[in-house]
N, C-alpha and C positions, 0 to 999 in steps of 0.2 A: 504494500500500500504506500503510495506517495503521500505523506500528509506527514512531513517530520517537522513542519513549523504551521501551527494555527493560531489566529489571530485571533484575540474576541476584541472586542468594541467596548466602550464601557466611559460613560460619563467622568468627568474631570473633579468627583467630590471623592472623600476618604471611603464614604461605605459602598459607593459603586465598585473601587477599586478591591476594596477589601470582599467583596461578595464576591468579584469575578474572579478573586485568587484563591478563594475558596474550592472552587471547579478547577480551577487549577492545581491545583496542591494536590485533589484527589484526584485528576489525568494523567497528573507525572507520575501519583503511586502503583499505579495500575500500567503505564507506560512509561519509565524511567528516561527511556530515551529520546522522548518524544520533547520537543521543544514549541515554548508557546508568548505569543507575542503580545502586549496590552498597546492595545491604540486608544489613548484617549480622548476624549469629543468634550472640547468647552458646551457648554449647554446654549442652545440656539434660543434659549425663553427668557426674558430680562428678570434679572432679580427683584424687580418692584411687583413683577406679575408672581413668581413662583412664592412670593409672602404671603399670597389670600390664597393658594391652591391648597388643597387636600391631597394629600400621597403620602407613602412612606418615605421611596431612597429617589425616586425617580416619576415626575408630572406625567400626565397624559401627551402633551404637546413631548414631551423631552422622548417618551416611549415612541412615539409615532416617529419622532428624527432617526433614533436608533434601528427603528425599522428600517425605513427608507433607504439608510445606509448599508444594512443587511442587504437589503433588496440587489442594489448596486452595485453588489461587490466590494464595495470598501474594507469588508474582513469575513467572517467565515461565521460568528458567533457571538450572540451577547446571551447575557444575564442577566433575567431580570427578576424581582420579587414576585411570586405571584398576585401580591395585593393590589402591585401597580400593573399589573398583567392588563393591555387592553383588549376586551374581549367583542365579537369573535374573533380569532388570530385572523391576520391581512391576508389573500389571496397569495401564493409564494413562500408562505413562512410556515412551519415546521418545528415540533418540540423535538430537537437533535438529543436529549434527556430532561428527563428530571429525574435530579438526584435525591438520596434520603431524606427526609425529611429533617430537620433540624427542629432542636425544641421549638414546641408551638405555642405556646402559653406564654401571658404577660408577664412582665418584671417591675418590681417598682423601683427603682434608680432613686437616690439622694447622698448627698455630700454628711448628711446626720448620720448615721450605720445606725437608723433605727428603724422599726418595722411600720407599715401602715398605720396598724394599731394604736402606739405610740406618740405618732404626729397630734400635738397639739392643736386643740380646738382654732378653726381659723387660718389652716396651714393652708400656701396654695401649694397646689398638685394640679401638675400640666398633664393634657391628655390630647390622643392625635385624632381622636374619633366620636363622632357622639355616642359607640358603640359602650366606649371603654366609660366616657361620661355618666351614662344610664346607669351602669352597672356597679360601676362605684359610689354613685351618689345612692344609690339606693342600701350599701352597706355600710358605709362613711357620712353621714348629710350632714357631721359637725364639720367634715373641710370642705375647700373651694376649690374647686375641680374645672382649671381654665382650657376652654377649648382652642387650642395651636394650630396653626395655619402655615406654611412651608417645609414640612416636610421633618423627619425624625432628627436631624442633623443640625437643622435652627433651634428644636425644642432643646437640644443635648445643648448648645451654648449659651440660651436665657437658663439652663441649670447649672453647669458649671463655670461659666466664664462671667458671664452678667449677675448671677445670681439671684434673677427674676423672679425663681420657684424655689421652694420648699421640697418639693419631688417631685419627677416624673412618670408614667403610666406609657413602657412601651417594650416593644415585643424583647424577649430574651431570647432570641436567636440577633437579633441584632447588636444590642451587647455585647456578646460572647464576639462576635463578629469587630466589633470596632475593640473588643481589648477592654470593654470595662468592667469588668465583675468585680472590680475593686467598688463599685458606687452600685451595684445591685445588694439591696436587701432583704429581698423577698422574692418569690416567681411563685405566682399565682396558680393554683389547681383550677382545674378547668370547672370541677363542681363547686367553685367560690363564681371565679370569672369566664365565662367563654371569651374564647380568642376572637379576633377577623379569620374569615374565610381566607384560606391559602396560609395564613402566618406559618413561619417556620418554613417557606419552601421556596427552594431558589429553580428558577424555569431558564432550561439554554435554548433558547429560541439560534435555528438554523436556515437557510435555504430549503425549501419541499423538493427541490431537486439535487440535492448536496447530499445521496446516499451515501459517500464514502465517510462522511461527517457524523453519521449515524451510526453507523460501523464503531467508529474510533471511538465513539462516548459511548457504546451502548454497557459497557461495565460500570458506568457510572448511575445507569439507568433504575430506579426501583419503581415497577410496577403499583405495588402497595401505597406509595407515595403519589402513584397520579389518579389512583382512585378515591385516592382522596380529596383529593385538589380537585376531582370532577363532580363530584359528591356535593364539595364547599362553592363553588363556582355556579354549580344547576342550582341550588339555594339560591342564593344573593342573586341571579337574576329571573328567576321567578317570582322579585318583589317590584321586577319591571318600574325602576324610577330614577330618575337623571340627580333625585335627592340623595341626602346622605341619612342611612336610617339607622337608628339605635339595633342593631339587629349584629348577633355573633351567632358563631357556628364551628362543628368542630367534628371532622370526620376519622376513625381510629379503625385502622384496617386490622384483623386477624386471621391469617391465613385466607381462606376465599370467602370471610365473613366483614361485614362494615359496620359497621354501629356511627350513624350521624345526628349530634343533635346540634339544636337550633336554642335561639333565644330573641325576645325581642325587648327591651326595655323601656318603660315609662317616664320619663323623668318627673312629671308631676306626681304621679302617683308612687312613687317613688318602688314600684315592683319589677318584677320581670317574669317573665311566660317563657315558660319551658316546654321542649316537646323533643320525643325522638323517633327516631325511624332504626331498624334493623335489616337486614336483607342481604343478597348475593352481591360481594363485591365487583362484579362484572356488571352489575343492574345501577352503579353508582350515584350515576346523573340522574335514572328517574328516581333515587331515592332520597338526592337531596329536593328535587323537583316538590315529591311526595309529601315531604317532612316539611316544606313552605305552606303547602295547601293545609296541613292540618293547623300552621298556627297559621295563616291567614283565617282560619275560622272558628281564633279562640278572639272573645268579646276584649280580652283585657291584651292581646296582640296589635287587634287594629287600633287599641285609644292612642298604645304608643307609637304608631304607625303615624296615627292621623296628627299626634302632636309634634311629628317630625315633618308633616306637608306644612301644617300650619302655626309654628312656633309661636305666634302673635295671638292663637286662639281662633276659632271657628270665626270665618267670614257673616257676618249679619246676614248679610242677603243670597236669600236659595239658590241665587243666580248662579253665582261667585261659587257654587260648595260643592266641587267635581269631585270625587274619587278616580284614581286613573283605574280604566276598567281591567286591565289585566291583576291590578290589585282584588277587585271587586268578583272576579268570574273564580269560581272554585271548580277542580278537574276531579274525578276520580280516578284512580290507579287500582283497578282490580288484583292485579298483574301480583301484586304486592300486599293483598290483604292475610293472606299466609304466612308472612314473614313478618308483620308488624310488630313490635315491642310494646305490648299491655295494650 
C-alpha cells in the first residue's frame, strides 16, 4: 500500500491539534512506520462571530471549511468531535473511522480542588449547553450556572486565565485531551448527569472515494462506538429544531446489545424526564429514533421543550404559538416493541 505519509487537516487552536494527534498517536501504534503530517487551517470565521456560536472544538461555518478542503484535496483526513459533527455528512465525504470511544460523561473543572457539592452558595459555574444548564440547575439551584458562547477553549480561559468563573461544566474527554486533570474534580455518572449526544467521540471524516484510507485506519475503527454515535445522533435529530434544547442522551453498547437513554430538562421546573430504549445494536438509529418519540410524548418532556422554543414564555396571541410539526407528529416502531426496556 502507498500511503507512508497522511495528512489530516485540523484547525489552528490547541484542542483541534490535540484531538487530531490523538488519531495519530493511535495510527502510528498500530503502524509504526507509517508517517503522518498536520496541516493547519487559521479559521476562515472572525472571532467577533465565533463568540455568540454554540460548539464544542470547532463552529459549523469552520466544519463546512474543513470539509470543503477534504473535498479538494488539500489533505487526506480531518477530525472532528462528533458534537460538532454536521449532519447529514456532505455528498463525497466518508467516516474513514471512528475510533473508541473516549470517556463520555461530564467533568467539573475549577482552580478550588473542591467538588460540586462544596461550591459555595452563589458560585458561578460556566456551562457550554442548555443541556448541561437544565440538569445542573435542577441539582444545584443555590449556584449560577452561566451559559458560554464560543466554544470549550474561550470557557477554559474566563476559568483559568480571566478568572471569570468559579467552575466549569465540560466534557472529560476533552480534559484529558488538553492535559488538564490537574483542575478536574469530579466527572459526573451519567445516572446524576446525561452527557451531549456523541460526547467522548472523535469522527475521521475521509474522501467516499479514498478506499485505501479506509484500509489504513480500519484498526483504529470500533464498530461498538459508531452505534452508538448513530443511536445518539437519530435522537437529537428526531427533535427536528434549528434551536438549542435542554435535551442529553447516552448510548452504551454490549456486545450486539444497546441500551440508549434520553433526557430532557426543565429549567423552570427545575426537573428532568427520563426515558430509555433497549434493542439490537445493529437497529441503532431506529432506537435512538424510538427513545425521542417516547419522550416526545411524556407531558413534563414537551414543557421543557417548549421553554426552550420560547424562553420569554408562551407568545399571547394563538397566532404567534406554532409547534414545529415534526416535534408535534409521534411515529410508532412496532419493529421494536419486543425489545423495549419496562
Amino acid at each position: 500500500m502507498n500511503a507512508r505519509v497522511v495528512s489530516f487537516g485540523c484547525l489552528n487552536t490547541q484542542l483541534a491539534k490535540d484531538q487530531t494527534n490523538v488519531v495519530v498517536d493511535r495510527l502510528q501504534e498500530v503502524n509504526p512506520r507509517l508517517a503522518c503530517r498536520l496541516q493547519v487551517i487559521p479559521s476562515p470565521v472572525a472571532a467577533e462571530v465565533l463568540e455568540n456560536e454554540s460548539f464544542l472544538a470547532a463552529s459549523t461555518p469552520e466544519v463546512e471549511y474543513l470539509e470543503t478542503q477534504l473535498l479538494a484535496g488539500d489533505f487526506r483526513l480531518a477530525v472532528i468531535r462528533a458534537q460538532d459533527l454536521v449532519l447529514p455528512l456532505r455528498d463525497g465525504l466518508a467516516y474513514a473511522a471512528i475510533p473508541q470511544r473516549d470517556t463520555p460523561f461530564d467533568a467539573f473543572l475549577t482552580r478550588q480542588n473542591a467538588i460540586i457539592d462544596d461550591m459555595p452558595n452563589g458560585s458561578r459555574i460556566g456551562v457550554l449547553n442548555l443541556r448541561s444548564r437544565t440538569q445542573m440547575q435542577a441539582l444545584w439551584p443555590h449556584l449560577e450556572f452561566r451559559l458560554l458562547r464560543g466554544g470549550v477553549q474561550a470557557a477554559l480561559e474566563a476559568l483559568l486565565r480571566r478568572c471569570e468563573l468559579d467552575g466549569l461544566i465540560a466534557p472529560a474527554a476533552v480534559a484529558e485531551h488538553l492535559g488538564l486533570q490537574g483542575v478536574v474534580a469530579e466527572i459526573f455518572n451519567p445516572e446524576l448527569i446525561l452527557p451531549s449526544g456523541g460526547q467522548g467521540i472523535l469522527v475521521v471524516l475521509g474522501r467516499a472515494e479514498d478506499a485505501e484510507i479506509r484500509e489504513l485506519l480500519a484498526p483504529l475503527h470500533s464498530d461498538a462506538t459508531q452505534y452508538e454515535m448513530e443511536a445518539e445522533h437519530a435522537f437529537l435529530q428526531r427533535f427536528a429544531s434549528d434551536l438549542e434544547l435542554p435535551v442529553g442522551v447516552l448510548a452504551r453498547c454490549t456486545g450486539n446489545r444497546l441500551v440508549v437513554t434520553g433526557a430532557v430538562g426543565s429549567s423552570h421546573a427545575a426537573t428532568v424526564a427520563w426515558q430509555q430504549r433497549e434493542g439490537p445494536a445493529e437497529q441503532a438509529a431506529v432506537l435512538g429514533t424510538a427513545l425521542a418519540e417516547d419522550i416526545l410524548s411524556s407531558d413534563e418532556a414537551l414543557i421543557g421543550l417548549l421553554e426552550a422554543e420560547f424562553p420569554e414564555g408562551l407568545p399571547a396571541d394563538e397566532d404567534e404559538f406554532e409547534i414545529d410539526p415534526d416535534l408535534a407528529t409521534l411515529q410508532e416502531f412496532p419493529e421494536l416493541d419486543d425489545d423495549r426496556d419496562g
